[in-house]
C-alpha positions in Angstrom: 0.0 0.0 0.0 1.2 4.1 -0.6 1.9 5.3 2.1 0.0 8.3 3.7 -3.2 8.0 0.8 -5.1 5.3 3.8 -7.0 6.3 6.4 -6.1 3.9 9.7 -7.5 1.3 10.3 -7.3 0.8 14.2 -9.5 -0.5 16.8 -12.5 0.7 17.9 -15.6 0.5 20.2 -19.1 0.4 19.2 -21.8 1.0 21.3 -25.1 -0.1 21.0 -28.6 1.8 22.6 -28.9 -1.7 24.7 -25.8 -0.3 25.9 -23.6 -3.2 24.8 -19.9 -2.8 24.3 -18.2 -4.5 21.8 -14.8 -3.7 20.3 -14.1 -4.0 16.2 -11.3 -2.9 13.8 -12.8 -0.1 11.0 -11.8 3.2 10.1 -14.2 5.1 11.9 -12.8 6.8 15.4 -16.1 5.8 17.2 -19.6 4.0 16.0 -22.7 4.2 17.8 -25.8 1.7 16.7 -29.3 1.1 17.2 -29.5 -2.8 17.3 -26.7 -5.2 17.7 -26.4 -9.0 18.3 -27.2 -8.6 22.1 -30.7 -7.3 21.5 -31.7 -8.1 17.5 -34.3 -10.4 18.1 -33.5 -12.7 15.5 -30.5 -13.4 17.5 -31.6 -13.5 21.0 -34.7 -15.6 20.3 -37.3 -13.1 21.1 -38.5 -12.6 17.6 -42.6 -12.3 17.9 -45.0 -11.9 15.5 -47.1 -9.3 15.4 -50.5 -9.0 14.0 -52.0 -6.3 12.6 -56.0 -5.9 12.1 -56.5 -9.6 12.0 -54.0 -10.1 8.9 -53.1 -13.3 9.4 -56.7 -14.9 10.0 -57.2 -13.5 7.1 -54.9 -14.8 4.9 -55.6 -18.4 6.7 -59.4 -18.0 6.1 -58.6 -16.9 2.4 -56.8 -19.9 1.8 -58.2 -22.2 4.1 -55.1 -23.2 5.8 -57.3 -22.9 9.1 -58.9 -25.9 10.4 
């Protein structure tokens, strides 16, 4: 690599809003995020479903996949 075209690439901590911790490498000085493995859902197992205005009885009923 040239030397002095690179920005550095160094360690650094992101937060998350859960208020996790976790330390990377990237070129950014500091990174702050909204979700992160410690509280996405899809990770931690929490995932619901949500249903809006009957959807889902709907599309059950409209298919007759209830019983």
């Amino acid at each position: 690599m040239k030397e002095g075209i690179h920005p550095r690439y160094e360690l650094t901590e992101v937060r998350c809003s859960c208020g996790n911790v976790f330390t990377t490498k990237t070129t950014a000085r500091s990174m702050e995020v909204e979700i992160c493995s410690a509280c996405h859902p899809f990770f931690t197992g929490t995932q619901k479903m949500v249903d809006t205005a009957g959807r889902i009885e709907r599309f059950k009923k409209r298919y007759s996949l209830e019983k």
